[in-house]
Each structure stands twice: as structure tokens, then as C-alpha cells.
C-alpha positions in Angstrom: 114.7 -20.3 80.4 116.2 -17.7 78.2 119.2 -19.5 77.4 117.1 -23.1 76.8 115.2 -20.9 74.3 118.2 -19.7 72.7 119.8 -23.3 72.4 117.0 -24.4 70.7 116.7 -21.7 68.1 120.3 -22.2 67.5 119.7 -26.1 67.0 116.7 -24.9 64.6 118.9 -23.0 62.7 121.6 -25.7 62.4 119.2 -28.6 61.7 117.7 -26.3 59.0 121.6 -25.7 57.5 122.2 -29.9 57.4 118.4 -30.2 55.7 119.4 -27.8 53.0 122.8 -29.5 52.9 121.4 -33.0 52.8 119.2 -31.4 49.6 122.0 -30.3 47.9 123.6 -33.2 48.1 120.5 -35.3 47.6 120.5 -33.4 44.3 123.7 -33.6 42.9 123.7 -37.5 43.3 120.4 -37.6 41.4 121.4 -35.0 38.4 125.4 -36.4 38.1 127.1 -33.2 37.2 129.6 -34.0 34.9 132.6 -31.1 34.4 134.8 -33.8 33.3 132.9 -34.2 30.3 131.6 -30.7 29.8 135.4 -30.2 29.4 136.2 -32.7 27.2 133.0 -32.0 24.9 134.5 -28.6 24.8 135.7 -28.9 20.8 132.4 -30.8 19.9 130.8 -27.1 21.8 132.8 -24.8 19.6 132.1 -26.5 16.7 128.5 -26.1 17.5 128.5 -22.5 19.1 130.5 -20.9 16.2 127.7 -22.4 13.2 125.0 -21.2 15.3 127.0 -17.8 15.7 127.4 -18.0 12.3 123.6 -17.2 10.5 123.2 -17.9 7.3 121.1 -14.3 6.4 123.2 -13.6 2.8 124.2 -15.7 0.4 125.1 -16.3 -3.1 123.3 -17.9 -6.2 124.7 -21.3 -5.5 124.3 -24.7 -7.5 123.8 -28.3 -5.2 125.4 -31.2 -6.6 124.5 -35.0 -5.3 126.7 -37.9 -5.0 125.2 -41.3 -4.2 126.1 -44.8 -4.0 123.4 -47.9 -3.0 125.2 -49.6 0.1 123.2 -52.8 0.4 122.0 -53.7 3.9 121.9 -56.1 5.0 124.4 -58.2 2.4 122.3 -60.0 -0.3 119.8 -57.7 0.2 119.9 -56.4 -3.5 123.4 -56.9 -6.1 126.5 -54.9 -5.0 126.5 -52.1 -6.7 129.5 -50.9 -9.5 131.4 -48.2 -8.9 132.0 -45.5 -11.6 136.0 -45.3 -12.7 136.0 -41.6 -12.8 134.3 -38.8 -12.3 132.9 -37.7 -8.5 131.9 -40.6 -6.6 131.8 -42.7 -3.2 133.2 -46.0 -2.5 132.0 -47.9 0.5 134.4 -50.9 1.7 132.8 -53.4 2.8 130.3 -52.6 0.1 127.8 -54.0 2.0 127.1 -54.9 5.3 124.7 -55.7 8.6 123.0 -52.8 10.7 125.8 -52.1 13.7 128.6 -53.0 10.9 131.3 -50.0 10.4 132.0 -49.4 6.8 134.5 -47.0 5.2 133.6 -44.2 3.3 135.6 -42.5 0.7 134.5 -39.6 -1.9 136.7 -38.9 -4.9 137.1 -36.4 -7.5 134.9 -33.9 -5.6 135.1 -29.8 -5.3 138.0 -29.4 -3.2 137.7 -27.6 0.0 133.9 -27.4 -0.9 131.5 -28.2 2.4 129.4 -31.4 1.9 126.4 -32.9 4.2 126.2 -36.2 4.3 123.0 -38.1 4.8 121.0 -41.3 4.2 118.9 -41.6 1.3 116.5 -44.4 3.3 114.2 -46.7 1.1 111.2 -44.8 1.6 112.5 -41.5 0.3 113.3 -40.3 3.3 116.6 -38.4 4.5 118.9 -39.0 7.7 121.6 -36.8 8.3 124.4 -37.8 9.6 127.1 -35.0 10.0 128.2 -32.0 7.9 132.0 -32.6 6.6 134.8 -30.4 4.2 136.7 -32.0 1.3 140.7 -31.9 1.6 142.7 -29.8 -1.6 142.3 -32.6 -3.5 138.5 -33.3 -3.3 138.4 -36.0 -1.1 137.1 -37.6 1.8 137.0 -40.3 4.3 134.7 -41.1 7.0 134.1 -44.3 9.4 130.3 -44.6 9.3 128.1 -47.3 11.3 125.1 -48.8 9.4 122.3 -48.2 10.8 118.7 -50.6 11.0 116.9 -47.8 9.5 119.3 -48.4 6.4 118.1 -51.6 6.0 116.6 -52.5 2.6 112.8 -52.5 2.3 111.1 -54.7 -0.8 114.8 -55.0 -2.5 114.8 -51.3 -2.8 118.6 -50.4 -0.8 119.3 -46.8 0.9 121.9 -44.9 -0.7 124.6 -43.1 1.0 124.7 -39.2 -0.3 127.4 -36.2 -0.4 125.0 -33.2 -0.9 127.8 -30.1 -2.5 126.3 -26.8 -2.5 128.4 -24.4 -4.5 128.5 -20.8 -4.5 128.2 -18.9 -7.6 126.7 -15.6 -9.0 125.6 -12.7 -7.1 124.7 -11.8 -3.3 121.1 -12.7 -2.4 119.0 -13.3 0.7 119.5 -17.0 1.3 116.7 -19.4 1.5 117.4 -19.8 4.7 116.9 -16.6 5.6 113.3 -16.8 3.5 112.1 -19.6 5.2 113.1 -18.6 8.6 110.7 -15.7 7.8 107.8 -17.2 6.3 108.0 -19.3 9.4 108.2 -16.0 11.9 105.4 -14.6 10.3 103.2 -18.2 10.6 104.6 -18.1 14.7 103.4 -14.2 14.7 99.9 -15.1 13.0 99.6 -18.2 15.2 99.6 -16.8 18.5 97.7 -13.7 17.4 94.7 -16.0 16.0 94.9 -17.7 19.4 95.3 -14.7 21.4 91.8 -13.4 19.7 90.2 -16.9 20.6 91.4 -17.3 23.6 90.0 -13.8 24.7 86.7 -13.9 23.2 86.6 -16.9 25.5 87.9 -15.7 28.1 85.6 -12.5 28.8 82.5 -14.6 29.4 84.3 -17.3 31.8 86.0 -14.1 33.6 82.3 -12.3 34.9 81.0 -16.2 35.6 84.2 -16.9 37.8 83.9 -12.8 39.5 82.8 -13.2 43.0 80.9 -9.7 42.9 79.4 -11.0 40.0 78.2 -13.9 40.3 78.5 -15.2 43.5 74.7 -14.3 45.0 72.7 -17.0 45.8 73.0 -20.7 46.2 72.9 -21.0 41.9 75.3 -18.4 41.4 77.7 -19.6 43.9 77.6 -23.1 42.2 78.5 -21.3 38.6 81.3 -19.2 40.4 83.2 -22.6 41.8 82.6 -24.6 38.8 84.2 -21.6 36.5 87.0 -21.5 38.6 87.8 -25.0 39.0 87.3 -25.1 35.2 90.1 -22.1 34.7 92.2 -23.6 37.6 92.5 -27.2 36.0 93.1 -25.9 32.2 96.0 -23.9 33.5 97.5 -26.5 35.4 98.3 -27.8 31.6 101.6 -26.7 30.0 100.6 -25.6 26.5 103.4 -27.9 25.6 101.5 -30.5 26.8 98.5 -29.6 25.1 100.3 -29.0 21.5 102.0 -32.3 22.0 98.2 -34.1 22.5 96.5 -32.0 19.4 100.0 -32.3 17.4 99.2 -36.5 17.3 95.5 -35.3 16.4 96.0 -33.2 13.9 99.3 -33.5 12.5 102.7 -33.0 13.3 103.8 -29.8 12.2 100.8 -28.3 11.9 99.6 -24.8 12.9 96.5 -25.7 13.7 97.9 -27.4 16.7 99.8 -24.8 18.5 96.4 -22.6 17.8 93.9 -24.9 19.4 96.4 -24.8 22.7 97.2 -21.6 22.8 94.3 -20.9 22.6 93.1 -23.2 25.2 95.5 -21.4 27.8 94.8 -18.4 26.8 91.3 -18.4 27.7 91.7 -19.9 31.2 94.6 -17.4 31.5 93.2 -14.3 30.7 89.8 -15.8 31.9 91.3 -15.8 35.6 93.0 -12.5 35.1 89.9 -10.9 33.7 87.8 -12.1 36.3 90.2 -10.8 39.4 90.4 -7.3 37.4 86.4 -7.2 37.3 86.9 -8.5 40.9 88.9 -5.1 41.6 86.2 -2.7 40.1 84.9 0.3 42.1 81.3 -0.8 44.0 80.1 2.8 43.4 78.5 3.0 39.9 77.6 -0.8 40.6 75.0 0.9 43.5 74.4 3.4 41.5 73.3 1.5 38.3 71.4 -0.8 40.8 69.5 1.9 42.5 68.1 3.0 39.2 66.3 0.0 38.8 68.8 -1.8 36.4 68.8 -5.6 35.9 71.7 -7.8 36.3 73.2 -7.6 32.2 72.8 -3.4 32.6 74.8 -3.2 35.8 77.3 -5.4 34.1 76.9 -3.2 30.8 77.0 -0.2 32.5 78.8 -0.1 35.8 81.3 -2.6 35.4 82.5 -2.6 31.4 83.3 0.6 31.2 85.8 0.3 33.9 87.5 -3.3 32.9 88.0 -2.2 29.3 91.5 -0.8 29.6 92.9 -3.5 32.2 91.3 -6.2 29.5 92.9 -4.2 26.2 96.1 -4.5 27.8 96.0 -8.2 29.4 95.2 -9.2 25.9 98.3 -7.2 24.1 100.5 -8.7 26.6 99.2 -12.2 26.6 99.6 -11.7 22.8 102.9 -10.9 23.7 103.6 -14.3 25.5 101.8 -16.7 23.1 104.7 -15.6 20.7 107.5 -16.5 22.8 105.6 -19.8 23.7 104.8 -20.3 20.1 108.4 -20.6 19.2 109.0 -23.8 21.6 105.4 -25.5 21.2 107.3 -25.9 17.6 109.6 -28.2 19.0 106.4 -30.8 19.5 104.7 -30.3 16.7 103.0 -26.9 16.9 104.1 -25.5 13.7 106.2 -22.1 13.0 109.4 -20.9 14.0 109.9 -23.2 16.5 109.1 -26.5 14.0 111.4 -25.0 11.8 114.4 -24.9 14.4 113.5 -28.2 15.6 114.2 -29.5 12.3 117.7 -28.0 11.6 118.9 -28.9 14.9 118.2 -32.7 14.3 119.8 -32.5 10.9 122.9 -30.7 12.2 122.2 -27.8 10.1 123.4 -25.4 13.1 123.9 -22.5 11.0 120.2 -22.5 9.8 119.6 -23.0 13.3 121.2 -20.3 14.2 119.4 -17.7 11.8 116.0 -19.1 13.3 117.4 -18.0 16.8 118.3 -14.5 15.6 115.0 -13.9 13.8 113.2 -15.0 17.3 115.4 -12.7 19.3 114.6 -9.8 17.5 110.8 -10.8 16.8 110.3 -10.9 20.7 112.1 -8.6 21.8 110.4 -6.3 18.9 107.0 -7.3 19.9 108.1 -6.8 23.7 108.4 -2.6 23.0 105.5 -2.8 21.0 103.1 -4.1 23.2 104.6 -2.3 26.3 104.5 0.7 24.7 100.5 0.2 23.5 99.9 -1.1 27.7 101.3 2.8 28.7 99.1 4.5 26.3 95.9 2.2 27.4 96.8 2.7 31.3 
């Protein structure tokens, strides 16, 4: 009998070994691993690493300069356009062309060795980057560029194909980048502290309606207790990025507003559930006591149980306030406003260096506002 039951522990163990196996392999069919290209994207990774290790914080006085030419799309869409003899300028050849065409693109008689972006000038007024670039020692440049549909013409009004030159000159200053990246911090900061303080004034009231020893007496109060907690159970089953995505299409894209009415959202059924097992946790003492005197259901609440849930609620509020900021720097990326909008942006214009500052300002922003709200939760405890 003893050896039948170790046979089949030991084919337990080993059927539990191919399961995992069988997993494993399950999963690397499903999320095709490629090292072969992760190796050969290795240039394309350096070029991106070293601009975002590369934050633009300093900077000098500097003075843009903006080469254009109209590249008709698709042909017949508008009049070629002439190209100036001299002076800087961009030839495209085929001149003109159909969205998927490849067209040559050559800039003369630019600032030599001086970085350039190119982009698309669309119809509308809108821009499209397509890729960052450095003129050679004579101040030129070619590049193989594929129209795109988006280029097309709109109401014989053509896009234009633009060199943007930014030259350095003057003295050292704080680059704009390095303003805006701030101005954006400070909206992320603001943001997730005007959520934080919404959130929580929500929050206390749903946290004594979902606290069994609260409200869980008779067949009414029962009733309130399961319905607040299914309520706080279902709102946090959403990602806030879920929610900012939904109230980003409401409000607008980009907007503040946004990533406040989520946060804000989560943060009440957050700290409402983490109130409400804190108050859940108090001592039943000065509740008997309070209740012996005579004391009606608010003054037990007033004075038996809010005296001792103030310090756990002071500091599940700092450090919830403490998440919303790291949160509020990727509910950016769908529209939330702040930091995280900001970054968004630069990374799908290839600005990687921009990109870059915005993830050194979020570093040291969290991990600022990490020690600061630890060290408030140790002098509240």
C-alpha cells in the first residue's frame, strides 16, 4: 500500500512537471519570441537608447530654420511645383507621385553637419514626422521616402515635405524642453492630488456603509453592506486606464480633466474598500462603551470609532496619493493629460531625446514623492 501511494505521488509530481512544460511551450508558440530579430534591431536600439540617454535639460539660445517643397499627391493633384536655383532647398524626383510611390529626396545648400527633422506638412495644417536625420560637410542630404495616403491633396491644397534646422547660438539656457517637461510634471502632480482629495472624500462615506461592524445589523443594513461592496468590488475591477481611455473620447483627448474624473473614480472604490476593512479592524471596546452610555448610531461612529481610524485613513490617503502619480504618468499615454501626454507625444514624433528628459523628470518626481509620503506615513503611525 505504501509503495502504491508513493507511485502515485511520484506520477503527480511528474504529470504536474509535463503540465507546466506543456504551458511553457503553449506560451512560447503563442508570443513568437524572436532573438533573431532582437539582434538584428540591435543598431535601430542603440540609436534609440543613447537619445533617450541623452536629455535634453540645457541648451542654448538657438534659431529654427524651415525648408519646404509642395510634393503633389497624387500627380495632377495641383501644378508641379518650381524649384528654387539656389539657396537651401529640397528636390523631390519624381516630383510627384501616388500614395505607396517611393520618391527621392535631396536637400541642398543646408547647414552642414546641422541635425534636421523631417516631417510632413499635411493639407490640414497638421505635422507627421517621419525620422530625425544629419546633413553631410557639405549641407546635404538624401533620403528614399514612401508617400503616404495621408499626403494626399485635399481641395487642391498639396502637403509639403519639410527640413526643420534648429541652430544653436547664444548663451546656455534651460531648454524648452526641459520647461515643458515641467509644466507638464507639475499638471501630473496636481492631477492626481485633485483626484486623490475626490476620491477620498468619497471614499470615507462608502467605507462605514461597506464595514460589517457598522452596518451590517439587520435585514436593511445587511442589504446596504452587500450593495457597497459589490459597488467598490465592480469599480475596481476597472483599470484606470480603461476608465481615462472612456472619459478621454468624452471629454477630450489630452485633457486633464480626464485622468481626474478616473483617478478619481478608483480612488474612491480603492481607499473606500481599504477604509472600510481598517474601520473593520477597530477595537470593540469604546464601541460598548459609547453604546452603554446611551449613544445613537452617528455618536458611536463619532466617537468610538473616528478617533481610532484617523491615522490609518491620513496615511492610506498620502500613499494612495502617492500611486495616482505614478499612474497619472501612463493614463497620459490615452489621453489623460500631463507628463504622460507629453511623452506620448515625443515618442510618436521620434523626438527620443525629449522623451528622454520626460523619463528623467518622472524618475525623480516619484521617487521624490515616494520619501515624502513614507516619511509623513512613519510620523502618522
Amino acid at each position: 500500500m505504501e509503495t502504491l501511494k508513493s507511485l502515485l505521488h511520484s506520477l503527480k509530481r511528474v504529470l504536474i512537471i509535463i503540465a507546466v512544460i506543456a504551458l511553457l511551450v503553449l506560451s512560447i508558440r503563442v508570443t513568437k519570441p524572436d532573438l533573431v530579430k532582437l539582434v538584428s534591431s540591435f543598431p535601430k536600439a542603440k540609436s534609440i537608447m543613447g537619445q533617450l540617454l541623452r536629455p535634453e535639460i540645457l541648451g542654448r539660445e538657438s534659431e529654427k530654420i524651415t525648408v519646404a517643397q509642395l510634393v503633389p499627391v497624387p500627380c495632377g493633384s495641383v501644378a508641379n511645383p518650381e524649384v528654387p536655383a539656389s539657396g537651401p532647398r529640397i528636390t523631390v524626383d519624381p516630383p510627384c507621385g501616388n500614395p505607396k510611390d517611393k520618391v527621392q529626396v535631396r536637400g541642398y545648400e543646408l547647414p552642414k553637419n546641422a541635425e534636421l527633422s523631417i516631417r510632413w506638412i499635411l493639407p490640414d495644417g497638421g505635422l507627421l514626422s517621419i525620422k530625425n536625420a544629419v546633413t553631410n560637410a557639405n549641407g546635404e542630404l538624401t533620403e528614399t521616402m514612401e508617400l503616404r495616403p495621408i499626403t494626399a491633396a485635399v481641395d487642391g491644397k498639396p502637403a509639403q515635405l519639410a527640413f526643420e534646422i534648429t541652430l544653436p547660438e547664444g548663451k546656455v539656457v534651460a531648454s524648452q524642453t526641459l520647461k515643458d517637461v515641467l509644466d507638464a510634471m507639475f499638471v501630473t502632480i496636481f492631477m492626481a492630488l485633485i483626484a486623490t482629495t475626490i476620491g477620498t472624500i468619497f471614499a470615507v462615506p462608502l467605507s462605514f456603509l461597506a464595514a460589517s461592524n457598522i452596518t451590517r445589523k439587520g435585514w436593511l443594513g445587511s442589504a446596504v453592506y452587500y450593495i457597497v461592496r459589490a459597488f467598490l468590488n465592480i469599480i475596481r475591477s476597472y483599470e484606470p486606464l480603461v476608465l481615462a481611455t472612456i472619459f478621454a473620447m468624452i471629454v477630450g483627448f489630452g485633457s486633464p480633466f480626464a485622468g481626474v474624473i478616473a483617478l478619481s473614480i478608483t480612488t474612491a472604490a480603492s481607499l473606500g474598500k481599504m477604509f472600510s476593512e481598517s474601520v473593520e479592524g477597530i477595537d470593540s471596546g469604546p464601541i460598548e462603551a459609547v453604546t452603554a452610555t446611551g449613544a445613537n448610531k452617528l455618536q458611536v461612529v463619532v466617537y468610538a470609532v473616528v478617533p481610532q481610524i484617523i491615522p490609518d485613513f491620513l496615511s492610506f490617503t498620502i500613499y494612495h496619493w502617492d500611486i495616482n502619480v505614478r499612474i497619472s504618468t501612463i493614463i497620459g499615454f490615452v489621453g489623460g493629460g500631463g507628463i504622460g501626454y507629453f511623452l506620448s507625444q515625443r515618442i510618436n514624433t521620434l523626438q527620443y531625446s525629449q522623451s528622454g528628459t520626460a523619463l528623467l523628470a518622472i524618475i525623480l518626481v516619484v521617487w521624490a514623492l515616494d520619501f515624502l509620503s513614507s516619511e509623513i506615513r512613519k510620523q502618522l503611525v
